[in-house]
Residue frames as a rotation matrix with the C-alpha (Angstrom) as fourth column:
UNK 1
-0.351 -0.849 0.396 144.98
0.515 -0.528 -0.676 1.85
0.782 -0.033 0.622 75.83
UNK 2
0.218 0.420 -0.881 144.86
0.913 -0.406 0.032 4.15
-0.344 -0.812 -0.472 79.03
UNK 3
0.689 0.520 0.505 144.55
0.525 -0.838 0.146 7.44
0.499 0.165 -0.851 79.49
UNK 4
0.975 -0.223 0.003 147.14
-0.150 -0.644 0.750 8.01
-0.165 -0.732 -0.661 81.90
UNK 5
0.338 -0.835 -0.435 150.93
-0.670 0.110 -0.734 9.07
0.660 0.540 -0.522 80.79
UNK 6
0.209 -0.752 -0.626 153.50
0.367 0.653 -0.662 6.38
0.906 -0.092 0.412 81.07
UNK 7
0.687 0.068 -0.724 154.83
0.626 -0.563 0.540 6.96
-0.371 -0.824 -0.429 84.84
UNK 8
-0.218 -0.934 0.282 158.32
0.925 -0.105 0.366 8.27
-0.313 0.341 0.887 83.08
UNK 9
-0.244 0.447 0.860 156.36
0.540 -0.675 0.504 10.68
0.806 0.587 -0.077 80.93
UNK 10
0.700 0.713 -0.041 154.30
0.519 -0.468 0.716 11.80
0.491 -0.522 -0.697 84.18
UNK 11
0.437 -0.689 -0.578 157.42
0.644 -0.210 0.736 12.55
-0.628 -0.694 0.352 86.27
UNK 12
-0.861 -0.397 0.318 158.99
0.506 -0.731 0.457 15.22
0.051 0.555 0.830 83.29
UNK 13
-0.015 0.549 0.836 155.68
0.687 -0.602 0.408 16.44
0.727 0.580 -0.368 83.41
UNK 14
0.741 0.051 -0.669 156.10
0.666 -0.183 0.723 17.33
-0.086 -0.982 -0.170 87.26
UNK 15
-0.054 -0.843 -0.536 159.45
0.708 -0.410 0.574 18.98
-0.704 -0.349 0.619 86.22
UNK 16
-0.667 -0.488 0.562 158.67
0.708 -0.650 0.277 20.60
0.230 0.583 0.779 84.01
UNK 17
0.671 0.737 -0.078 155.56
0.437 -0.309 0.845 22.25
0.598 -0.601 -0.529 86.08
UNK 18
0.640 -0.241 -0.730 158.02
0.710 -0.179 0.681 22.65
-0.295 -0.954 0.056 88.64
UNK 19
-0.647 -0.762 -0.021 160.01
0.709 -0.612 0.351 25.28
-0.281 0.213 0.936 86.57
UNK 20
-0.483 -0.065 0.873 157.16
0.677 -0.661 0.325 27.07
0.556 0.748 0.363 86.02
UNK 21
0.920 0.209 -0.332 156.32
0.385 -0.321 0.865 27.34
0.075 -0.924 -0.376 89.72
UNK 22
0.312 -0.950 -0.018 160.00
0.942 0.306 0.138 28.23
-0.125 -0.060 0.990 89.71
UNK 23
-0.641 -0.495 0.587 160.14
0.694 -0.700 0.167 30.93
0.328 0.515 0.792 87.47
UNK 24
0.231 0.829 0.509 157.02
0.284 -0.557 0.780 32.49
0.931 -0.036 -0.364 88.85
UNK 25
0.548 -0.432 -0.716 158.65
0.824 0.133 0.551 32.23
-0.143 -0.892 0.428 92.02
UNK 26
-0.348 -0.906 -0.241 161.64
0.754 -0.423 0.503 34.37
-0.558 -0.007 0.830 90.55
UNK 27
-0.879 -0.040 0.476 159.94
0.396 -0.617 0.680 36.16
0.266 0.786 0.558 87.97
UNK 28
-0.381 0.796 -0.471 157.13
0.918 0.267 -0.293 37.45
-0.107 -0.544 -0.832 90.17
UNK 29
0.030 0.319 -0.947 157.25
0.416 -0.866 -0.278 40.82
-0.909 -0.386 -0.159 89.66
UNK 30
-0.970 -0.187 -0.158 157.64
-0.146 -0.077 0.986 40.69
-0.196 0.979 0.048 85.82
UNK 31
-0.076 0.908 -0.412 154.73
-0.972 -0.159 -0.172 41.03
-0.222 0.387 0.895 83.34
UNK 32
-0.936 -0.350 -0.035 153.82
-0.342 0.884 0.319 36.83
-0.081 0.311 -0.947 82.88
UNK 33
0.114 0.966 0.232 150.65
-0.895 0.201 -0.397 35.05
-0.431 -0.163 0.888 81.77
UNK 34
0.486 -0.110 0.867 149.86
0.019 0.993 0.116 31.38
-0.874 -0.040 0.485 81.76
UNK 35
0.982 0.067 -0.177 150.41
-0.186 0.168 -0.968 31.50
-0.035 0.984 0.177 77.27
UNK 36
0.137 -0.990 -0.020 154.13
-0.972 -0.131 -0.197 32.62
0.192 0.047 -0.980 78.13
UNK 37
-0.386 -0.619 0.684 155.11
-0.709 0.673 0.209 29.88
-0.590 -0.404 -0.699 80.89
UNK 38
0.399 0.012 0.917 153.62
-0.011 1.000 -0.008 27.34
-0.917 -0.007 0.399 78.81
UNK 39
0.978 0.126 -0.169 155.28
-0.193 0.213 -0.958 28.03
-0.085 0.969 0.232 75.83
UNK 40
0.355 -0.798 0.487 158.26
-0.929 -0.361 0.087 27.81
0.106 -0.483 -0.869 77.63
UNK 41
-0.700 -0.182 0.691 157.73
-0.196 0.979 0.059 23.86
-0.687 -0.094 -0.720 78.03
UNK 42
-0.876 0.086 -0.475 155.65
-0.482 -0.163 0.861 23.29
-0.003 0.983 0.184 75.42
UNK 43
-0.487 0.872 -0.050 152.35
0.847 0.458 -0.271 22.77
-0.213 -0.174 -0.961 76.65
UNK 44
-0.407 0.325 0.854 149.31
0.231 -0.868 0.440 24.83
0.884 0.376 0.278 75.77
UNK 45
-0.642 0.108 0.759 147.91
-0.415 -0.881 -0.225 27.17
0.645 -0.460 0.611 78.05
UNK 46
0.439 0.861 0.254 145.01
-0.776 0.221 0.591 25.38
0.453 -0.457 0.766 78.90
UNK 47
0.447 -0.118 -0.886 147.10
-0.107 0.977 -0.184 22.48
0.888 0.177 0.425 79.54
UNK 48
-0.747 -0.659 0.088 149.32
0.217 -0.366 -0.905 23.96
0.629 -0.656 0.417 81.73
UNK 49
-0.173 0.558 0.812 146.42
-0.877 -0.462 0.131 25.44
0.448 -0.690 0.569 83.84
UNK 50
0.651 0.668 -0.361 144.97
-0.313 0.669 0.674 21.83
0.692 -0.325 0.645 84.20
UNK 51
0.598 -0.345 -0.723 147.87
0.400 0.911 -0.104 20.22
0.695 -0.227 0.683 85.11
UNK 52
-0.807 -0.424 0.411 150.10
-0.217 -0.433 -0.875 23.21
0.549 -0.795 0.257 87.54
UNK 53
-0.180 0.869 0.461 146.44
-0.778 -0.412 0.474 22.44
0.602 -0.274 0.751 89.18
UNK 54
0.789 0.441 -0.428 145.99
-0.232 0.858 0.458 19.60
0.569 -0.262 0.779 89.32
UNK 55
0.015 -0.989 -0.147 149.90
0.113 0.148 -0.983 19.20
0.994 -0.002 0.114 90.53
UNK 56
-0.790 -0.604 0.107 149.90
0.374 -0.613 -0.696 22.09
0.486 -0.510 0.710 93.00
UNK 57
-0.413 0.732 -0.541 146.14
0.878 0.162 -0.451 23.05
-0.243 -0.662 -0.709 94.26
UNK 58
0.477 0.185 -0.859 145.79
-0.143 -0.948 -0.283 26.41
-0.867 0.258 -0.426 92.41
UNK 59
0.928 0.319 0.194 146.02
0.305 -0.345 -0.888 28.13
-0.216 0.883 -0.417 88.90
UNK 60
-0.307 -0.864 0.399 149.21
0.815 -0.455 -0.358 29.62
0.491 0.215 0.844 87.54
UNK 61
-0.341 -0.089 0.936 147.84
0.093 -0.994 -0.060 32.85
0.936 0.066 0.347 88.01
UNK 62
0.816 0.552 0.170 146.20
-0.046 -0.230 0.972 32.25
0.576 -0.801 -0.162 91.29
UNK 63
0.498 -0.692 -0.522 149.72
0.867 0.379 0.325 30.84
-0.027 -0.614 0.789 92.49
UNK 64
-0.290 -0.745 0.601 151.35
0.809 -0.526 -0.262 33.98
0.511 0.410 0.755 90.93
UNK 65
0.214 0.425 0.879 148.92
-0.015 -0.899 0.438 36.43
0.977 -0.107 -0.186 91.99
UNK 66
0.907 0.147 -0.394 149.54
0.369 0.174 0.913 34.71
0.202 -0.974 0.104 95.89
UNK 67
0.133 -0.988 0.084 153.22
0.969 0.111 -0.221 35.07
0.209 0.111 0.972 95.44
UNK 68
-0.223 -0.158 0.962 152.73
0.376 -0.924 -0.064 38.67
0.899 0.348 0.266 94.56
UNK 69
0.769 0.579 -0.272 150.49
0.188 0.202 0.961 38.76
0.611 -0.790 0.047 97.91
UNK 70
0.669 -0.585 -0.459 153.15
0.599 0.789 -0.133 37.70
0.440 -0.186 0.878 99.59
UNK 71
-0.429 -0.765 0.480 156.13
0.885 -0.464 0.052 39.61
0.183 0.447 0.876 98.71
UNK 72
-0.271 0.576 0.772 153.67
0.231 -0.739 0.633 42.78
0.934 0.350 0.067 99.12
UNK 73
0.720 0.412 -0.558 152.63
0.377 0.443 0.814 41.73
0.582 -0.796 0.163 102.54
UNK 74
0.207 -0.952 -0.227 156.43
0.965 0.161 0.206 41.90
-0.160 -0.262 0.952 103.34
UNK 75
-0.532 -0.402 0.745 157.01
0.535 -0.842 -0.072 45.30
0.656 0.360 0.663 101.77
UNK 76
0.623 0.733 0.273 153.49
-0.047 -0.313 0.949 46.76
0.781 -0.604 -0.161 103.77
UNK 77
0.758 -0.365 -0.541 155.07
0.648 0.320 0.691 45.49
-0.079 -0.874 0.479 107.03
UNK 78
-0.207 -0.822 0.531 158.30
0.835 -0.431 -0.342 47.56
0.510 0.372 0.775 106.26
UNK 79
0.480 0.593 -0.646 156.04
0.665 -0.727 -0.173 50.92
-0.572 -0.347 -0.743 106.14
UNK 80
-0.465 -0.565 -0.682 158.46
0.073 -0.792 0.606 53.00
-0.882 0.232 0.409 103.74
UNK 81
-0.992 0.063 -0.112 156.15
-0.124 -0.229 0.966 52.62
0.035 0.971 0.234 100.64
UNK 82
-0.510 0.765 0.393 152.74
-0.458 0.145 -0.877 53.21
-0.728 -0.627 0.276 100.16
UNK 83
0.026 0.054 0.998 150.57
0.020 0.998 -0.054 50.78
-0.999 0.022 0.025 98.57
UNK 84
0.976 0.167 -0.138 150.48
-0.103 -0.204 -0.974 52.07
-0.191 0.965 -0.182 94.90
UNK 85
0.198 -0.962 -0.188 154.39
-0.980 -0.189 -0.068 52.01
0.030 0.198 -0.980 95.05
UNK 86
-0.269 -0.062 0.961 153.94
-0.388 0.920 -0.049 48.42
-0.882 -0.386 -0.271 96.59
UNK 87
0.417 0.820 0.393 151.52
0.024 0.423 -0.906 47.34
-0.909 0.387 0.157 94.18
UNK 88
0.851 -0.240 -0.466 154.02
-0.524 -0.354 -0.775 48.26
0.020 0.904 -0.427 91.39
UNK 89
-0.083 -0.809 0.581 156.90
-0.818 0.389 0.424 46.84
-0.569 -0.440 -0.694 93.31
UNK 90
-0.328 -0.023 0.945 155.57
-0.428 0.895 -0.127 43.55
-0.843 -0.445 -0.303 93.12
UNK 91
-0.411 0.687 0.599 153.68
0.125 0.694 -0.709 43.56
-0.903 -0.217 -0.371 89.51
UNK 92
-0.178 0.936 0.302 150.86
0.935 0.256 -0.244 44.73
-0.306 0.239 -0.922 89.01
UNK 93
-0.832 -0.336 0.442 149.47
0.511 -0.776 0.370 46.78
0.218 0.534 0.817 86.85
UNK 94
-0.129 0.772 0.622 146.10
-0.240 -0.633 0.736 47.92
0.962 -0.054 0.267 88.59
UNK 95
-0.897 -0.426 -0.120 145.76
-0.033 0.334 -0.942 48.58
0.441 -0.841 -0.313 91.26
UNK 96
0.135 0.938 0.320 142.06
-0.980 0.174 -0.097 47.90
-0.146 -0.301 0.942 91.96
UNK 97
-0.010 -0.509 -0.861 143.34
-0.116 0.855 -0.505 44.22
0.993 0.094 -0.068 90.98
UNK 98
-0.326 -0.902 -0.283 145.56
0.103 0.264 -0.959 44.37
0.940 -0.342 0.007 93.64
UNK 99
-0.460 0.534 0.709 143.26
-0.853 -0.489 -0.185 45.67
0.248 -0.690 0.680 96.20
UNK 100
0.470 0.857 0.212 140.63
-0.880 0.435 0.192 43.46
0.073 -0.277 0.958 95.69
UNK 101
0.340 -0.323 -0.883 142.97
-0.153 0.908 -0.391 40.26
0.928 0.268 0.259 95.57
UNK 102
-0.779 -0.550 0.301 145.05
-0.235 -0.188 -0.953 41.43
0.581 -0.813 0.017 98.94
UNK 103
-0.864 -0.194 0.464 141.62
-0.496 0.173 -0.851 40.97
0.085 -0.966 -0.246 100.46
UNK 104
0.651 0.558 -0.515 140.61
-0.588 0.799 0.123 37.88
0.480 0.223 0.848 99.39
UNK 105
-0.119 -0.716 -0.688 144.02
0.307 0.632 -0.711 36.48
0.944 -0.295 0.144 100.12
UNK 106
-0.832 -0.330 0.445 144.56
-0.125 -0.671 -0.731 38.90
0.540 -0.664 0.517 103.71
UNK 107
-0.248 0.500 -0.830 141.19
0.963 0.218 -0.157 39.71
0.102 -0.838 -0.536 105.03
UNK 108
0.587 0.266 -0.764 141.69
0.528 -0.842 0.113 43.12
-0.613 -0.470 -0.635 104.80
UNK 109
0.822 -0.224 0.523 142.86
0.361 -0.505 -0.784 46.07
0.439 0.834 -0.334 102.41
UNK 110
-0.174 -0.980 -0.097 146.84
0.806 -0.085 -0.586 46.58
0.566 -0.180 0.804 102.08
UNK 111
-0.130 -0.145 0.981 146.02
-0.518 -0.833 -0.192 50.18
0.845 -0.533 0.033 104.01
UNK 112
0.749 0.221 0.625 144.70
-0.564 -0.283 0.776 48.80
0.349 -0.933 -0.088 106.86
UNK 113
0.723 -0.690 -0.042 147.07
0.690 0.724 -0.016 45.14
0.041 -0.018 0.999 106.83
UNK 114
-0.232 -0.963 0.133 150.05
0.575 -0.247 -0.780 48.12
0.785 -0.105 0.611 106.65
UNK 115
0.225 0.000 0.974 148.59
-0.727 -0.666 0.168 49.94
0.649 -0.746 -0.149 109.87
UNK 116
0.683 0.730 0.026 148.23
-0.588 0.529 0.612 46.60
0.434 -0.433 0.790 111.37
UNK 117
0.777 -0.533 -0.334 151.11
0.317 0.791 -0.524 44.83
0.543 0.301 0.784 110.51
UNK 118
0.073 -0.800 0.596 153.47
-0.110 -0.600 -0.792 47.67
0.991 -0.008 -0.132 111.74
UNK 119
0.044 0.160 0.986 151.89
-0.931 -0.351 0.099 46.97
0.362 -0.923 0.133 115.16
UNK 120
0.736 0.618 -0.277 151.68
-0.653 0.755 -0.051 43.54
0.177 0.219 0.960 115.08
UNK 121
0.783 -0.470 -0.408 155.02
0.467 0.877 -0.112 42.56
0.410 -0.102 0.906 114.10
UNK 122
0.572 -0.563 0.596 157.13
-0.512 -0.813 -0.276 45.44
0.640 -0.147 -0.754 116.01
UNK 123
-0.041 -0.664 0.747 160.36
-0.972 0.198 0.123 43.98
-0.230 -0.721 -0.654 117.52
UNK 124
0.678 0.245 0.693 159.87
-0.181 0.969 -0.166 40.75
-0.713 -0.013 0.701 115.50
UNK 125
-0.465 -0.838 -0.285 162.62
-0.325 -0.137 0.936 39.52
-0.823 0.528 -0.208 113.32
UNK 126
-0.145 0.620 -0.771 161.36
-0.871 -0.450 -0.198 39.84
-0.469 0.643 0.605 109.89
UNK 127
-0.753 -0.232 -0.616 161.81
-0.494 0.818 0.296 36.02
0.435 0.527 -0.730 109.60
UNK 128
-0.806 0.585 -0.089 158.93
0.450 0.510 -0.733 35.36
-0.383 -0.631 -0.674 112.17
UNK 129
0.083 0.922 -0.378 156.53
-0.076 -0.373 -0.925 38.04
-0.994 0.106 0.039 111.01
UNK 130
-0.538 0.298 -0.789 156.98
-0.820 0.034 0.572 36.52
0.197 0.954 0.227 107.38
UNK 131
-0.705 0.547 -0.451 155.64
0.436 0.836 0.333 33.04
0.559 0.038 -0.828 108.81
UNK 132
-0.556 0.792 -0.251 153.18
0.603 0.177 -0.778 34.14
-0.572 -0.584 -0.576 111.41
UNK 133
-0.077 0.529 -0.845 151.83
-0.444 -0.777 -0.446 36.82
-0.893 0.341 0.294 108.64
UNK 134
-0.945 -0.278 -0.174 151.73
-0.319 0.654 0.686 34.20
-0.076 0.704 -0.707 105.79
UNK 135
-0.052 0.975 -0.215 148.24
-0.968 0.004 0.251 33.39
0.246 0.221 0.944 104.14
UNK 136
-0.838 -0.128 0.530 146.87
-0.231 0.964 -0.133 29.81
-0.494 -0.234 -0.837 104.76
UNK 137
-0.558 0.751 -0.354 144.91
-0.418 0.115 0.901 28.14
0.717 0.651 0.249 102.20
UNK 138
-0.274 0.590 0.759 141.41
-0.474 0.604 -0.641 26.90
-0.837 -0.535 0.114 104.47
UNK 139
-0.979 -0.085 0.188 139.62
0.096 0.618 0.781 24.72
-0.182 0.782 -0.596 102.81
UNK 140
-0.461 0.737 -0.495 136.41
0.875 0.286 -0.390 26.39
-0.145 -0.613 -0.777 103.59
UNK 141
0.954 0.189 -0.234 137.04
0.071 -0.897 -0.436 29.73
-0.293 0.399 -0.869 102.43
UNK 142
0.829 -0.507 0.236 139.29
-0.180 -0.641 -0.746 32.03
0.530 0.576 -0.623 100.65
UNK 143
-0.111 -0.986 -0.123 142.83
0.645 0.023 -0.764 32.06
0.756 -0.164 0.634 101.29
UNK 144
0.820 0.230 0.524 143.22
0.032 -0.932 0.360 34.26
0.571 -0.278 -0.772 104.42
UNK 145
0.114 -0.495 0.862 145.31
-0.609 -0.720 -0.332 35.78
0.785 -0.487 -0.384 107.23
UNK 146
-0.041 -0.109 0.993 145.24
-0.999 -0.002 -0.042 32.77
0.007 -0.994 -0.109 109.60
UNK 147
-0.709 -0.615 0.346 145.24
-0.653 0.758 0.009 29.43
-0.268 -0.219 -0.938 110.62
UNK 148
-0.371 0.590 -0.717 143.44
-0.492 0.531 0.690 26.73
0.788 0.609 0.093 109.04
UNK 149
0.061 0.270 0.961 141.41
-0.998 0.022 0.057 25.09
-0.005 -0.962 0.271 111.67
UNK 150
-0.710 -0.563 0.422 142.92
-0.627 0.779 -0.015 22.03
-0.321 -0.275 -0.906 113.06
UNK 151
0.241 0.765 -0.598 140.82
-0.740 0.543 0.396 18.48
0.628 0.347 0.697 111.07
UNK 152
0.469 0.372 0.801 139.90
-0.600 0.800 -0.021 15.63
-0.649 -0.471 0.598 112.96
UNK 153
-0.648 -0.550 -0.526 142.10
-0.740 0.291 0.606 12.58
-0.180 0.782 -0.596 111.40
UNK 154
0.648 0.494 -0.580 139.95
-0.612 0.791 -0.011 9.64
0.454 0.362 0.814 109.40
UNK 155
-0.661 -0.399 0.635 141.02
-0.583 0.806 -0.101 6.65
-0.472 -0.437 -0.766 111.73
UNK 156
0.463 0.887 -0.006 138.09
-0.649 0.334 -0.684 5.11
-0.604 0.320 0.730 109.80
């Protein structure tokens, strides 16, 4: 016998992953942790981690916690809330969390990323300064604030 599901089997598992990127998507600012979304499809926790991983390139919670990132990023840029309001907006419940995640993902702590940003993206429609202000995963480091530097293709 193999190890690896049936393809049929594999493809429901993809969908049903994809609803819990889904709901994390929608349900980002709600209290959620990996136990919930997998009891939701009926996988256990650990499962779920392996496989939204193995799927998608990141954890539930790392995907969730980016999301939040995100969505936070977007509010900052505004400028009408400051980050403890933000940081609630979007979430979380500590904000030392939230700090220290914003700059791993960012580069730099939501105070300064909202002095920055305000200058940055002034006079930009708020559809450009969500893509040009959008983390990029490197593969080299942390998520950050910029562009992933360009790879040489394997013609090998």
């Amino acid at each position: 016998m193999s190890d690896k599901p049936a393809p049929s089997q594999h493809l429901r598992d993809l969908a049903r992953l994809r609803r819990v990127r889904d709901r994390i998507d929608r349900e980002y600012a709600q209290p959620l942790d990996v136990e919930s979304l997998a009891n939701t499809i009926g996988m256990s926790a650990g499962h779920l981690s392996r496989q939204f991983k193995l799927a998608f390139g990141e954890s539930p919670y790392s995907y969730l916690m980016t999301r939040r990132i995100e969505r936070a990023m977007a509010l900052l840029r505004r400028g009408d809330l400051s980050v403890t309001e933000v940081c609630f907006t979007v979430g979380c419940a500590s904000l030392g969390t939230f700090s220290t995640r914003f700059n791993e993902l960012v580069g730099m702590s939501p105070g300064v990323y909202r002095r920055e940003a305000a200058l940055a993206t002034a006079g930009l429609p708020s559809c450009i300064a969500r893509q040009v202000t959008r983390p990029i995963r490197n593969r080299t480091r942390p998520i950050r604030n910029r562009e992933a530097p360009a790879t040489e293709p394997d013609l090998a």
